[in-house]
mmCIF file of the N, C-alpha and C atoms, coordinates in Angstrom:
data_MODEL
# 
_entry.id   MODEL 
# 
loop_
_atom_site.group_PDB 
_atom_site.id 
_atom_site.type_symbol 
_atom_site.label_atom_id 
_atom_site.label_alt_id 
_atom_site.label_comp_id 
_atom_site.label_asym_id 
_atom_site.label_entity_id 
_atom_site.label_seq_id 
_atom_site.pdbx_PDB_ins_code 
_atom_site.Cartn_x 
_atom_site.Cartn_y 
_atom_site.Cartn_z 
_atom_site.occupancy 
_atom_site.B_iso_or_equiv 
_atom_site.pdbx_formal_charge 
_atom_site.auth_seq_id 
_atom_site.auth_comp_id 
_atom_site.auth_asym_id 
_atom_site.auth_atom_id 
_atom_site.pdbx_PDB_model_num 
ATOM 1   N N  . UNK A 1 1  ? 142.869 178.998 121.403 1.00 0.00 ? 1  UNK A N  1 
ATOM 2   C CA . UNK A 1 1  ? 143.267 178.365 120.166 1.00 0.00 ? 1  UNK A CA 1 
ATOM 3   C C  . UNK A 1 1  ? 142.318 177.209 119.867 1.00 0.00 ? 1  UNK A C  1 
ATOM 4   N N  . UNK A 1 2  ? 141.967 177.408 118.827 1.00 0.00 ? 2  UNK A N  1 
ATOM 5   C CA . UNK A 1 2  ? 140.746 175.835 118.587 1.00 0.00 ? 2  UNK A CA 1 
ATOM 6   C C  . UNK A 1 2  ? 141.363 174.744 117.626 1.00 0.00 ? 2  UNK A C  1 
ATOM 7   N N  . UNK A 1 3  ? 140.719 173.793 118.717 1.00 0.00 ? 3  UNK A N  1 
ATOM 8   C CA . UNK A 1 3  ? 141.542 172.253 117.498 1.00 0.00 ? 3  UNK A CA 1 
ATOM 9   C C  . UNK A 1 3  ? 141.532 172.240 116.233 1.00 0.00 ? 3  UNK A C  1 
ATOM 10  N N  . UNK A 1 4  ? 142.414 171.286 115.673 1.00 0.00 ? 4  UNK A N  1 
ATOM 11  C CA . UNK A 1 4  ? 142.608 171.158 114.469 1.00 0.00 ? 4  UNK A CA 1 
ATOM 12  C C  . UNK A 1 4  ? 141.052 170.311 113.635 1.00 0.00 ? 4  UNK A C  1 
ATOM 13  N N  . UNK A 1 5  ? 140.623 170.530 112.867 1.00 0.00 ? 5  UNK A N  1 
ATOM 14  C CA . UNK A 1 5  ? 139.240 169.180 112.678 1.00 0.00 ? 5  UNK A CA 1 
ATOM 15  C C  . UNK A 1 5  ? 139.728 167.808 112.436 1.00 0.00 ? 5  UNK A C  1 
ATOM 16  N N  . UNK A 1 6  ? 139.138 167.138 112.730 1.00 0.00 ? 6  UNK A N  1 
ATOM 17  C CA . UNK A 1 6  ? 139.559 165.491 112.249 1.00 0.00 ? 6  UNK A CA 1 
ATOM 18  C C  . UNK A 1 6  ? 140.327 165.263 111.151 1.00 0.00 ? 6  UNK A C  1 
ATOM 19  N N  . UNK A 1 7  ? 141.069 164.478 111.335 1.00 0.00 ? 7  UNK A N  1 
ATOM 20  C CA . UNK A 1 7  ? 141.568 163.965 109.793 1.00 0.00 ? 7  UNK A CA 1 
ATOM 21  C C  . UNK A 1 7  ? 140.869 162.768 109.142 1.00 0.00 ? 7  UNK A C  1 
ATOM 22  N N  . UNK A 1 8  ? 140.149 163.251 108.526 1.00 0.00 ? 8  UNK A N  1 
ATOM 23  C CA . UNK A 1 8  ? 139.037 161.559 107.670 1.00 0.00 ? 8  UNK A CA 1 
ATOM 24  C C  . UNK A 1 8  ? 140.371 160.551 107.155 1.00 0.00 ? 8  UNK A C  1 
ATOM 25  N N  . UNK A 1 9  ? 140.147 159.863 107.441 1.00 0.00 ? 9  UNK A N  1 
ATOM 26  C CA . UNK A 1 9  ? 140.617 158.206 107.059 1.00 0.00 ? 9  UNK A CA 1 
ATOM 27  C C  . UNK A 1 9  ? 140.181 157.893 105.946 1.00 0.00 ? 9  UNK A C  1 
ATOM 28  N N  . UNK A 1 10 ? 141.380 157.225 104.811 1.00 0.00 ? 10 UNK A N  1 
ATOM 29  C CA . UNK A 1 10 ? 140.935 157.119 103.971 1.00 0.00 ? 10 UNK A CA 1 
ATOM 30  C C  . UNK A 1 10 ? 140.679 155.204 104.105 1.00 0.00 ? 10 UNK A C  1 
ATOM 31  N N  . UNK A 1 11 ? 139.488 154.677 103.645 1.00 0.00 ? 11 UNK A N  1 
ATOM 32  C CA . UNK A 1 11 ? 139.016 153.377 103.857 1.00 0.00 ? 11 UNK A CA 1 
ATOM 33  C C  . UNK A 1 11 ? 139.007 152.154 102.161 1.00 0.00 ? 11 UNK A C  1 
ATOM 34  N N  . UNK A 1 12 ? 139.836 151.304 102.569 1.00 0.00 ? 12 UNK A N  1 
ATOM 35  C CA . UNK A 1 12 ? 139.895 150.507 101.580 1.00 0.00 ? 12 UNK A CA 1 
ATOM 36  C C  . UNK A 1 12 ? 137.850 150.146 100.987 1.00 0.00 ? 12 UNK A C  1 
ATOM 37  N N  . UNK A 1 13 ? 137.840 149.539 100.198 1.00 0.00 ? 13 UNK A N  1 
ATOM 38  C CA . UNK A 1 13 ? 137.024 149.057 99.814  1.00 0.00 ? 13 UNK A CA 1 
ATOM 39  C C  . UNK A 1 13 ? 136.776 147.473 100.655 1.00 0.00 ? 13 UNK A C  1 
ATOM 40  N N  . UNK A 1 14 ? 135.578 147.294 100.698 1.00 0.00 ? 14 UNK A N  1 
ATOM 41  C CA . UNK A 1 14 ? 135.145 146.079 101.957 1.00 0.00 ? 14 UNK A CA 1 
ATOM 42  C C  . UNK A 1 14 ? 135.419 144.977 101.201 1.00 0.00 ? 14 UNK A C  1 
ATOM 43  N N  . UNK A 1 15 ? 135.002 144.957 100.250 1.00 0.00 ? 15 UNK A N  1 
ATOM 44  C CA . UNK A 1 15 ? 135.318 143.504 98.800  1.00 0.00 ? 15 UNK A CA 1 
ATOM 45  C C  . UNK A 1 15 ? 137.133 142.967 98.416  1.00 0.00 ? 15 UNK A C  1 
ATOM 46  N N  . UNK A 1 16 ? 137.538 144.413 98.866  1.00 0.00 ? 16 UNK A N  1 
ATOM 47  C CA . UNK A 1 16 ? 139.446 143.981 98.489  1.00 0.00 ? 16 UNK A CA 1 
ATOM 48  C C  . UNK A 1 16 ? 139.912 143.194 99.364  1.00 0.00 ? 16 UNK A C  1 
ATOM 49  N N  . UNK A 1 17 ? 140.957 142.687 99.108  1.00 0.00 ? 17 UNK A N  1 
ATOM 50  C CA . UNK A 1 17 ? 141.287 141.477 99.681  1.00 0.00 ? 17 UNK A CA 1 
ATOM 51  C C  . UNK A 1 17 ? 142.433 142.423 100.585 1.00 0.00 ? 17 UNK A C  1 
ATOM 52  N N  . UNK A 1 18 ? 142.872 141.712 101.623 1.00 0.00 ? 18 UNK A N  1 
ATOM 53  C CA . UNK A 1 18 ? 143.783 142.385 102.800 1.00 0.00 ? 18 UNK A CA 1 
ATOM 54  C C  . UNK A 1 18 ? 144.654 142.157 101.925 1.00 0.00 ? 18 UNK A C  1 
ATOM 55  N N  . UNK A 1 19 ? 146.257 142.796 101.931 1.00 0.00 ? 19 UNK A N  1 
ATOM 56  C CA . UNK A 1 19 ? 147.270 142.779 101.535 1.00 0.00 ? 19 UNK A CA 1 
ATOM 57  C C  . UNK A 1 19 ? 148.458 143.630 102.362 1.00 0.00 ? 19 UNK A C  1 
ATOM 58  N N  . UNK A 1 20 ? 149.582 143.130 102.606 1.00 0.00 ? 20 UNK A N  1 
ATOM 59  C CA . UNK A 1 20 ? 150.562 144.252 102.966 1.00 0.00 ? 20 UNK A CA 1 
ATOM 60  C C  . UNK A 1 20 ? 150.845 144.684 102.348 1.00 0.00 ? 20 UNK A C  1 
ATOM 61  N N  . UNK A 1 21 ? 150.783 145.870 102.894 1.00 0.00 ? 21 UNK A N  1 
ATOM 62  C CA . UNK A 1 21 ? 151.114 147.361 102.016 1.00 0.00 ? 21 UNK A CA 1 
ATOM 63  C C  . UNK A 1 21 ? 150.706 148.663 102.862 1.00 0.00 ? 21 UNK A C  1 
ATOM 64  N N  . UNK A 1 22 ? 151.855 149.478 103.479 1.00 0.00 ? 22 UNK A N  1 
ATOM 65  C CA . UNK A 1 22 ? 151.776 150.738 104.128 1.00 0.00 ? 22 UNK A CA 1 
ATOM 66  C C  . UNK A 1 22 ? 151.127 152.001 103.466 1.00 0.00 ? 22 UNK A C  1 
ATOM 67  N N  . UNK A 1 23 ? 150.185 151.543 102.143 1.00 0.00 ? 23 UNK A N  1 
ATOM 68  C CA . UNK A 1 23 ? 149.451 152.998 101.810 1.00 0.00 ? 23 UNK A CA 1 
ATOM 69  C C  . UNK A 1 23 ? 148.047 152.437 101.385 1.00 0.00 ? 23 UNK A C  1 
ATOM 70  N N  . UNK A 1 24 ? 147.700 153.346 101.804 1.00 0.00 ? 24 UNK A N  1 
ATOM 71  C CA . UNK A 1 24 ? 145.449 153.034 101.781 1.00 0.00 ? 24 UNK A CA 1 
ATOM 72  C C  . UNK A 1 24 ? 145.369 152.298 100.287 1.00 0.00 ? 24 UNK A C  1 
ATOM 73  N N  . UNK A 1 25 ? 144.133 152.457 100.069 1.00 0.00 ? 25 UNK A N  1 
ATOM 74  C CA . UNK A 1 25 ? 143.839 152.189 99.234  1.00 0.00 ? 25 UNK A CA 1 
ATOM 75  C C  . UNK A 1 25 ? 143.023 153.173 98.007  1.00 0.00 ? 25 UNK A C  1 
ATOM 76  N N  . UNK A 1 26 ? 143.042 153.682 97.151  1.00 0.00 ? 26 UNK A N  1 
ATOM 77  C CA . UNK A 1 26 ? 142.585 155.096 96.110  1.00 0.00 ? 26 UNK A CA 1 
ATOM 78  C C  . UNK A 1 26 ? 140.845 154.847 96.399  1.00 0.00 ? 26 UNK A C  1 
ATOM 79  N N  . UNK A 1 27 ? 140.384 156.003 97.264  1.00 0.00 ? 27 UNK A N  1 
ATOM 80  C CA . UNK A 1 27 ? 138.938 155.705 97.551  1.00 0.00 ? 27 UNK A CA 1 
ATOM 81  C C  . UNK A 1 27 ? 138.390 155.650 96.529  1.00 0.00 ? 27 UNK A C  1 
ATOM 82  N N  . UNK A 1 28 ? 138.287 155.802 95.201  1.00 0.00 ? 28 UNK A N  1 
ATOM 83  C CA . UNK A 1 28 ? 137.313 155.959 94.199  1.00 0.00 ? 28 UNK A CA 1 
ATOM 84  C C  . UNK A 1 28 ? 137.212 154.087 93.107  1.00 0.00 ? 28 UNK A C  1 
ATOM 85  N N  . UNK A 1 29 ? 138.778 153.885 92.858  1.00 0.00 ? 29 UNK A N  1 
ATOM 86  C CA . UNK A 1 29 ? 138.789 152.436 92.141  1.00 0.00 ? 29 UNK A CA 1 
ATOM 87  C C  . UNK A 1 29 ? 138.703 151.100 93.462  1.00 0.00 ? 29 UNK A C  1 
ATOM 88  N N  . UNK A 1 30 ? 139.862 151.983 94.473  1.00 0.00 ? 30 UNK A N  1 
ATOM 89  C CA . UNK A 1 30 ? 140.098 150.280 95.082  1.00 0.00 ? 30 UNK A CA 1 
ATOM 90  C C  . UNK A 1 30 ? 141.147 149.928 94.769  1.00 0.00 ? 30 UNK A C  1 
ATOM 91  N N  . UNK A 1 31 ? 142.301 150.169 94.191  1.00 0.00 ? 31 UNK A N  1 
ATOM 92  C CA . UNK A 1 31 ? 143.499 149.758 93.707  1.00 0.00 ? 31 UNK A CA 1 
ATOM 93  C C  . UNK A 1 31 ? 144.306 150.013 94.130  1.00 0.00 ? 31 UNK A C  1 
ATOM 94  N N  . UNK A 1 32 ? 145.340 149.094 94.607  1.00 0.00 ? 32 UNK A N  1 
ATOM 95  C CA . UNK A 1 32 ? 146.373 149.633 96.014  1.00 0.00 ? 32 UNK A CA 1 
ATOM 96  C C  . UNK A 1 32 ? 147.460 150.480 95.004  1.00 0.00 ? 32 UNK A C  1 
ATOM 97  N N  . UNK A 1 33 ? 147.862 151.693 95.890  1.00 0.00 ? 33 UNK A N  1 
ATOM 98  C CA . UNK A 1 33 ? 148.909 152.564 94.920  1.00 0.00 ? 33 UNK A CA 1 
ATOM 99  C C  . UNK A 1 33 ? 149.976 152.379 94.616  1.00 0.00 ? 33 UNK A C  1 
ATOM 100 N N  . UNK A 1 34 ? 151.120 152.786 94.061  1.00 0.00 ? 34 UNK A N  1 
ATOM 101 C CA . UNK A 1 34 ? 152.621 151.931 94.236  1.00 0.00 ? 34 UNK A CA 1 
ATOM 102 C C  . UNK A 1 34 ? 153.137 153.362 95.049  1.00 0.00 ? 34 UNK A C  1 
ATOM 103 N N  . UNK A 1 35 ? 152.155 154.979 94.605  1.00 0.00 ? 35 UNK A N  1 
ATOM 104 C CA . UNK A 1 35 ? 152.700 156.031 95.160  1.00 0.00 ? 35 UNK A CA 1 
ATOM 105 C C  . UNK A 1 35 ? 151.379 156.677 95.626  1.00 0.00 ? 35 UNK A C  1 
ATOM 106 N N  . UNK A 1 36 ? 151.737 157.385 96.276  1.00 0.00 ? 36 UNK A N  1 
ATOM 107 C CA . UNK A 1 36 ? 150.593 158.624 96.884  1.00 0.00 ? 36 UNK A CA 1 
ATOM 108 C C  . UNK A 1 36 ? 150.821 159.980 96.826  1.00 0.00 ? 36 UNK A C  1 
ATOM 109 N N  . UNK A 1 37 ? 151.409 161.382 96.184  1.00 0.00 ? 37 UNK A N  1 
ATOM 110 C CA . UNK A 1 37 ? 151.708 161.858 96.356  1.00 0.00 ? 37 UNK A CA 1 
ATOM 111 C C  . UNK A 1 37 ? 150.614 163.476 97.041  1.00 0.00 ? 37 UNK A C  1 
ATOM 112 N N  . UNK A 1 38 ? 151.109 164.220 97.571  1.00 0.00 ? 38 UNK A N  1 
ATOM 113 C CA . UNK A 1 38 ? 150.396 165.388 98.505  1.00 0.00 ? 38 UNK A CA 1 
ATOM 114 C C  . UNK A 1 38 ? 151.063 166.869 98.360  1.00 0.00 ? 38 UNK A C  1 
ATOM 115 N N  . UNK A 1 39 ? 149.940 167.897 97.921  1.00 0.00 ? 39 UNK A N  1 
ATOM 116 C CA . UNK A 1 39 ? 150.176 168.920 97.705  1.00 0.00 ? 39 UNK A CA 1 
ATOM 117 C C  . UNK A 1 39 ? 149.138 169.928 98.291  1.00 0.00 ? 39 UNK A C  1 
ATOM 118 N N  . UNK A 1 40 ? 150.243 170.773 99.221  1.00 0.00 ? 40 UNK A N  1 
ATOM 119 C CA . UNK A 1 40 ? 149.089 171.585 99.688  1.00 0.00 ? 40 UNK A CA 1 
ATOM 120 C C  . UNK A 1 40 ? 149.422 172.984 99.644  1.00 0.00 ? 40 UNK A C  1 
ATOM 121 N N  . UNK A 1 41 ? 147.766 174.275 99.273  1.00 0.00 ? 41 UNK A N  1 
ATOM 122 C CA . UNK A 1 41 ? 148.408 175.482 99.303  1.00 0.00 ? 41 UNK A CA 1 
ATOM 123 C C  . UNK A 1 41 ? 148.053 176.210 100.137 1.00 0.00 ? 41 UNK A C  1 
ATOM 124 N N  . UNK A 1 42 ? 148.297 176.977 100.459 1.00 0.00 ? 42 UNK A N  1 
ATOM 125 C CA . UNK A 1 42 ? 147.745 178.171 102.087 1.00 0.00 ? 42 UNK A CA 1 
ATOM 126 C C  . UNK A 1 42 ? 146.674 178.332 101.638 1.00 0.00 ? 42 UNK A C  1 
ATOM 127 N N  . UNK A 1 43 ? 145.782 177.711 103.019 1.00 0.00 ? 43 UNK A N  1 
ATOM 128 C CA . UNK A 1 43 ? 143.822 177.885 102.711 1.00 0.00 ? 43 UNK A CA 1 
ATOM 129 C C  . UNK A 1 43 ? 143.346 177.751 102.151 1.00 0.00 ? 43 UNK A C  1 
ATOM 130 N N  . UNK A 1 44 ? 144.095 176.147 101.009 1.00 0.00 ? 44 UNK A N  1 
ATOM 131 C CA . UNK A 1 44 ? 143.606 175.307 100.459 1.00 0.00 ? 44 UNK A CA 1 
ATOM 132 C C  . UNK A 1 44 ? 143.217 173.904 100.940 1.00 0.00 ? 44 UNK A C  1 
ATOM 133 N N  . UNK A 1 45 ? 142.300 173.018 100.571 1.00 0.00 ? 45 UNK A N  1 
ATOM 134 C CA . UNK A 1 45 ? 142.709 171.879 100.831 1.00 0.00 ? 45 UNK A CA 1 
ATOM 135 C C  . UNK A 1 45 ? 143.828 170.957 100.538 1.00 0.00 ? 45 UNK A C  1 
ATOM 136 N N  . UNK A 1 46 ? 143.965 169.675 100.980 1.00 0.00 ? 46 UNK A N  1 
ATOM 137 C CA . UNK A 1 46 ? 145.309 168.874 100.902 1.00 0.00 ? 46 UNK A CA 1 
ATOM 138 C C  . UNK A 1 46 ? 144.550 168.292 99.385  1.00 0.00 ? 46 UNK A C  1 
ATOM 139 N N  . UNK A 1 47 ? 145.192 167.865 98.092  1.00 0.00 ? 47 UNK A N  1 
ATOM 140 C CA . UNK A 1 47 ? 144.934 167.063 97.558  1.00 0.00 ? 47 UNK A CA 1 
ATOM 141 C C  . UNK A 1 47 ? 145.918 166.125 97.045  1.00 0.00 ? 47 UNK A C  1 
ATOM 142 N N  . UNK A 1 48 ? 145.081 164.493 97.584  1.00 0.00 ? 48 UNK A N  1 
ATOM 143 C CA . UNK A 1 48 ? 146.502 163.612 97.245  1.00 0.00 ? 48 UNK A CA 1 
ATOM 144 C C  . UNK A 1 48 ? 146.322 163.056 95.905  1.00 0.00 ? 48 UNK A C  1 
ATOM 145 N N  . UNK A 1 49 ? 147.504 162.405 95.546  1.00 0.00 ? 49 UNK A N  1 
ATOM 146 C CA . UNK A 1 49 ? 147.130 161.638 94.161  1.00 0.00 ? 49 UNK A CA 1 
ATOM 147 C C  . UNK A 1 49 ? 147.819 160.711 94.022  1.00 0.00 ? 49 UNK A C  1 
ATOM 148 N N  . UNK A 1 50 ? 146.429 160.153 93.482  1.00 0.00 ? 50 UNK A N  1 
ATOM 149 C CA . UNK A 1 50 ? 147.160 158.094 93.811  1.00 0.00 ? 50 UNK A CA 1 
ATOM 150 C C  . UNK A 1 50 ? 148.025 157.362 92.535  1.00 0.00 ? 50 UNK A C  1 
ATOM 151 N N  . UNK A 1 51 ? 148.924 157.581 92.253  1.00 0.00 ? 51 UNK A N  1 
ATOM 152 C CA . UNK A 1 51 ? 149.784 156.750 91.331  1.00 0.00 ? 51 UNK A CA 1 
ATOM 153 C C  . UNK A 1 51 ? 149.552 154.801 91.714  1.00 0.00 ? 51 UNK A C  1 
ATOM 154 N N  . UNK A 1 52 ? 149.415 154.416 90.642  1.00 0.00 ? 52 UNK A N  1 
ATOM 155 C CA . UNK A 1 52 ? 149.311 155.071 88.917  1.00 0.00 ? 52 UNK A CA 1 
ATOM 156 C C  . UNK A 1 52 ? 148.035 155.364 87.962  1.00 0.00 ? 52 UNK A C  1 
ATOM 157 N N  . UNK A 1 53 ? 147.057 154.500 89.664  1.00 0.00 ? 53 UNK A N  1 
ATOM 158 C CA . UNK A 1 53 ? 144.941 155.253 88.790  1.00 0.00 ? 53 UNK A CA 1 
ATOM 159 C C  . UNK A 1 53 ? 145.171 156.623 88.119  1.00 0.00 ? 53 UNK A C  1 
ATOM 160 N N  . UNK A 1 54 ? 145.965 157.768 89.055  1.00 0.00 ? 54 UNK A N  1 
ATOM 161 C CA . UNK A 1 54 ? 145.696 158.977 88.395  1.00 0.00 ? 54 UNK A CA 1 
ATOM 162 C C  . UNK A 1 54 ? 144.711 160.342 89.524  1.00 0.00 ? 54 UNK A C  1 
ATOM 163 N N  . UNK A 1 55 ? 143.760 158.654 90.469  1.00 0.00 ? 55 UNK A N  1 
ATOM 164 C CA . UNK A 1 55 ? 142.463 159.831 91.245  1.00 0.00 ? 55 UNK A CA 1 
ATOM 165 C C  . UNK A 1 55 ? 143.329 160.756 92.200  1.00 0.00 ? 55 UNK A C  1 
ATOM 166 N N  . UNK A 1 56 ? 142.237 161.620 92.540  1.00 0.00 ? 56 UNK A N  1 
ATOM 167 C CA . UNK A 1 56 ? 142.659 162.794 93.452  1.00 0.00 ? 56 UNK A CA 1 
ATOM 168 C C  . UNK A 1 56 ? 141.231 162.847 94.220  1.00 0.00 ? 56 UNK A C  1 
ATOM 169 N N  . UNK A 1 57 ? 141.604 163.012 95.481  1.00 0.00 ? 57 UNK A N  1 
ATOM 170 C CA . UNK A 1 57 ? 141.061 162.920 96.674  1.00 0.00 ? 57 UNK A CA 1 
ATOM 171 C C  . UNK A 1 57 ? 141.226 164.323 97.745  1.00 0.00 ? 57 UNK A C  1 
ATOM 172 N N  . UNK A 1 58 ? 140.817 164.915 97.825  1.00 0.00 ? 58 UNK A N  1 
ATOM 173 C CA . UNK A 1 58 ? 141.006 166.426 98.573  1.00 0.00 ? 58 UNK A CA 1 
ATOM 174 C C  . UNK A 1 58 ? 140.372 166.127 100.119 1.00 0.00 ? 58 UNK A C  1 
ATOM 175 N N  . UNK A 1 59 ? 141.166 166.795 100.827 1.00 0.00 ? 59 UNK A N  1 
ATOM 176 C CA . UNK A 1 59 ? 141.163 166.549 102.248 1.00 0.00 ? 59 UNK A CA 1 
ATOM 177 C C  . UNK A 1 59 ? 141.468 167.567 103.242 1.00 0.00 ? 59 UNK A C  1 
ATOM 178 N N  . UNK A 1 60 ? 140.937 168.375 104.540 1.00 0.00 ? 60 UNK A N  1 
ATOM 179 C CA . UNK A 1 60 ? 141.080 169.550 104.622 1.00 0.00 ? 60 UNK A CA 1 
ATOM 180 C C  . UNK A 1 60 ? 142.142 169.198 105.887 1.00 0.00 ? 60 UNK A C  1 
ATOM 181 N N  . UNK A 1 61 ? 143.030 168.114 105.961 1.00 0.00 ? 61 UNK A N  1 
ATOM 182 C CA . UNK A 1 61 ? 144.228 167.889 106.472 1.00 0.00 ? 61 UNK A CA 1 
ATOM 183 C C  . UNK A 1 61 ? 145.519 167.078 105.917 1.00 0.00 ? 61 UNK A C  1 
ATOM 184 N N  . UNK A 1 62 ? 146.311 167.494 106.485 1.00 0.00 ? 62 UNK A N  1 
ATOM 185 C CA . UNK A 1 62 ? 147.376 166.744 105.573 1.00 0.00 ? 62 UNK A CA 1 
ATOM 186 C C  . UNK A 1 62 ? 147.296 165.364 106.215 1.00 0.00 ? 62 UNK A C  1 
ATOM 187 N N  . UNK A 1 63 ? 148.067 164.444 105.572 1.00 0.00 ? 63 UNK A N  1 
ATOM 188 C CA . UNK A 1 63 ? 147.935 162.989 105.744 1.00 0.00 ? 63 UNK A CA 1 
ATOM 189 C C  . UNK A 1 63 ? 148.699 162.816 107.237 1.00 0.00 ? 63 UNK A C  1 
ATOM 190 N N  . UNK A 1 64 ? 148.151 161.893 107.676 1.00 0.00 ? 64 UNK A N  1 
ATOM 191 C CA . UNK A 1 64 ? 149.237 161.568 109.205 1.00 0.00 ? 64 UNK A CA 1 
ATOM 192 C C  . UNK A 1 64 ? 150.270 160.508 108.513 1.00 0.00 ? 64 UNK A C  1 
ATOM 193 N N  . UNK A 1 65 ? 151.532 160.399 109.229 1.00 0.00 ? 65 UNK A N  1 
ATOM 194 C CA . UNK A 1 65 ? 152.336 159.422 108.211 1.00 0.00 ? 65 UNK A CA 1 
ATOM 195 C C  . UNK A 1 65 ? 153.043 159.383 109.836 1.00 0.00 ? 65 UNK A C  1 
ATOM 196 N N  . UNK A 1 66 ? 152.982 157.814 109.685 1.00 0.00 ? 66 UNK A N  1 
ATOM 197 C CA . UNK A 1 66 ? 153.531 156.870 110.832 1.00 0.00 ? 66 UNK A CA 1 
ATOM 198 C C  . UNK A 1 66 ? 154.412 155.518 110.338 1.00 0.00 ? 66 UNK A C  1 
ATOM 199 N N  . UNK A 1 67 ? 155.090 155.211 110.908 1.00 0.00 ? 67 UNK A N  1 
ATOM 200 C CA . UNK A 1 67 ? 156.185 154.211 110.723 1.00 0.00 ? 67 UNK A CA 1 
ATOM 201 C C  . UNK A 1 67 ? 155.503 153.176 111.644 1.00 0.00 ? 67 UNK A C  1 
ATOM 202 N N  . UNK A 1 68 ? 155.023 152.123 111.473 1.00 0.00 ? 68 UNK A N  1 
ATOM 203 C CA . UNK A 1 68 ? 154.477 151.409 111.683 1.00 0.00 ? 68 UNK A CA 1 
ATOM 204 C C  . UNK A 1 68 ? 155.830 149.557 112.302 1.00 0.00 ? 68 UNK A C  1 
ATOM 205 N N  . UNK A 1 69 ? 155.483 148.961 113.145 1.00 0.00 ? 69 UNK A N  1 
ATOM 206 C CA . UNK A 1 69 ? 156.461 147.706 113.352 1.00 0.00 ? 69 UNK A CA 1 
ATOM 207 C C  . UNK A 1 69 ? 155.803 146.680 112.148 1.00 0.00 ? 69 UNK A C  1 
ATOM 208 N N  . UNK A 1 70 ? 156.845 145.396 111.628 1.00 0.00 ? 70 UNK A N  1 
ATOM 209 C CA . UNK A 1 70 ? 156.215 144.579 111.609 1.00 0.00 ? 70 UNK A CA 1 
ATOM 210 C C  . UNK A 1 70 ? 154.980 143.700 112.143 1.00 0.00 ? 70 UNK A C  1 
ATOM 211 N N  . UNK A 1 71 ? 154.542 142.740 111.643 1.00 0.00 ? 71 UNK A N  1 
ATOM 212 C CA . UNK A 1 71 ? 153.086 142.043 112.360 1.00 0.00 ? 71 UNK A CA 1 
ATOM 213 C C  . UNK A 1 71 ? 154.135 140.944 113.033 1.00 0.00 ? 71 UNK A C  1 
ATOM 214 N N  . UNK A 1 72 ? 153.546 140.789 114.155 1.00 0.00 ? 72 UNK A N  1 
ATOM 215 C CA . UNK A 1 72 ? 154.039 139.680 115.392 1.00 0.00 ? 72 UNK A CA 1 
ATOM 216 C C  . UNK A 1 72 ? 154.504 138.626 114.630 1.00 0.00 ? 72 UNK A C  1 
ATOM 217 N N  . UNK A 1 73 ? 153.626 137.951 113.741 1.00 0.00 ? 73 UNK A N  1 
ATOM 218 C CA . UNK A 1 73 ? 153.757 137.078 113.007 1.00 0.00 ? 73 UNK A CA 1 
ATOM 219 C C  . UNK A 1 73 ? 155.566 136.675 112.376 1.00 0.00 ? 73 UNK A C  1 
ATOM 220 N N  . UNK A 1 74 ? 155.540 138.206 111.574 1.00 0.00 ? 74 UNK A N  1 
ATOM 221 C CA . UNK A 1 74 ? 156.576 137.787 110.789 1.00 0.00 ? 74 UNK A CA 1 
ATOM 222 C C  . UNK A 1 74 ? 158.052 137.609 111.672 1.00 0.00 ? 74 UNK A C  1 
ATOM 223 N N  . UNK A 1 75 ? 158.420 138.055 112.759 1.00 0.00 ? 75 UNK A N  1 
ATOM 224 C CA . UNK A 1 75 ? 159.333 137.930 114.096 1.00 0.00 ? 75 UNK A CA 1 
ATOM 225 C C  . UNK A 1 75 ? 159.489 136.498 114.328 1.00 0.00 ? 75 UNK A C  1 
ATOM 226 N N  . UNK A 1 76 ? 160.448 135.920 113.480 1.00 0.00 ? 76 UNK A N  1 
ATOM 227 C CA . UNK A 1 76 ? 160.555 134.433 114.177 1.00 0.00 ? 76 UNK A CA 1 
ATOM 228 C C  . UNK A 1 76 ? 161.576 134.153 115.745 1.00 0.00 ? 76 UNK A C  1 
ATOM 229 N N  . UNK A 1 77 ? 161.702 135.510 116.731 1.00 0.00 ? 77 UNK A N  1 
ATOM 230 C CA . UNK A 1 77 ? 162.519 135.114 117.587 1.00 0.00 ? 77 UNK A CA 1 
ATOM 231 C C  . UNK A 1 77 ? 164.258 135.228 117.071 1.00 0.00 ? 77 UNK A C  1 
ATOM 232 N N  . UNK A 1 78 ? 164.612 135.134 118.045 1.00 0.00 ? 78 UNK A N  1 
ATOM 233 C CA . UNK A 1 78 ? 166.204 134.740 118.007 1.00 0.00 ? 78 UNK A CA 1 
ATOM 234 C C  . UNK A 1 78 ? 166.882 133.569 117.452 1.00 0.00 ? 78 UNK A C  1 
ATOM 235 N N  . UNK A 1 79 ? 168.038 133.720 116.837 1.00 0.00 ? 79 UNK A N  1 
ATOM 236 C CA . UNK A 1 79 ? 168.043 132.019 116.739 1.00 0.00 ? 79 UNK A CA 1 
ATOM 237 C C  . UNK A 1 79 ? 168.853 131.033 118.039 1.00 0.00 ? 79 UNK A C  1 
ATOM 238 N N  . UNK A 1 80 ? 168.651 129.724 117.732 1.00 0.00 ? 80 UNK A N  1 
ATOM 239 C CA . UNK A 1 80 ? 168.800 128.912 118.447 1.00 0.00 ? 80 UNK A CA 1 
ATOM 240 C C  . UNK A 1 80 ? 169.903 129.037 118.463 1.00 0.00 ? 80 UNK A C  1 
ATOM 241 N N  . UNK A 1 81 ? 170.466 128.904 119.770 1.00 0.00 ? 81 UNK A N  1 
ATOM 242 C CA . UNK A 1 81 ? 172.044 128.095 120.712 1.00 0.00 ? 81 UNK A CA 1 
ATOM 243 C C  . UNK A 1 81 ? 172.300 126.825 119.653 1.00 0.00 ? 81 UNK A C  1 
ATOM 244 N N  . UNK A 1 82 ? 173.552 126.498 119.461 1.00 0.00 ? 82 UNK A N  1 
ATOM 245 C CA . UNK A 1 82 ? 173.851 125.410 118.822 1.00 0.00 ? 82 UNK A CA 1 
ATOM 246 C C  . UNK A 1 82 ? 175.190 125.133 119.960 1.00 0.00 ? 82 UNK A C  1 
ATOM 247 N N  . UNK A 1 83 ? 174.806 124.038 120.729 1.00 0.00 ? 83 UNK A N  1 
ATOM 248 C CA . UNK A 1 83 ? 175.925 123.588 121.669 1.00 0.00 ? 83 UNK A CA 1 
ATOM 249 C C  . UNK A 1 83 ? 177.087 122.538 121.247 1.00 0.00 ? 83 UNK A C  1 
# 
């Protein structure tokens, strides 16, 4: 049985500013999406589409989709004992 090929990563633009937000960024503008949606047909490629630019991006795997923790940061601990 032979592996699956890589799944390419889709890569923000180097100039955008970091932001939270659990979906890439639309490789063609740079504009973070509010949606992403993915459609695929037998021994077709995947093509996603970035709401609300409109682009479409074709990919010969489907997207990996992971649930990710908060950043350390935002975890302020337990709260304090009040004696």
């Amino acid at each position: 049985m032979r592996e699956p090929p890589p799944v390419p990563r889709l890569a923000s633009a180097p100039a955008a500013p970091a932001e939270p937000s659990p979906l890439p960024r639309c490789p063609e503008c740079a504009s973070a999406p509010e949606r992403i949606s993915w459609r695929q047909r037998p021994g077709r490629p995947v093509v996603l589409v970035f709401d609300p630019c409109g682009h479409r991006y074709t990919s010969p795997a489907p997207p990996v989709l992971a649930v990710t923790p908060p950043p350390p940061e935002a975890y302020e601990g337990p709260a304090p004992l009040s004696w």
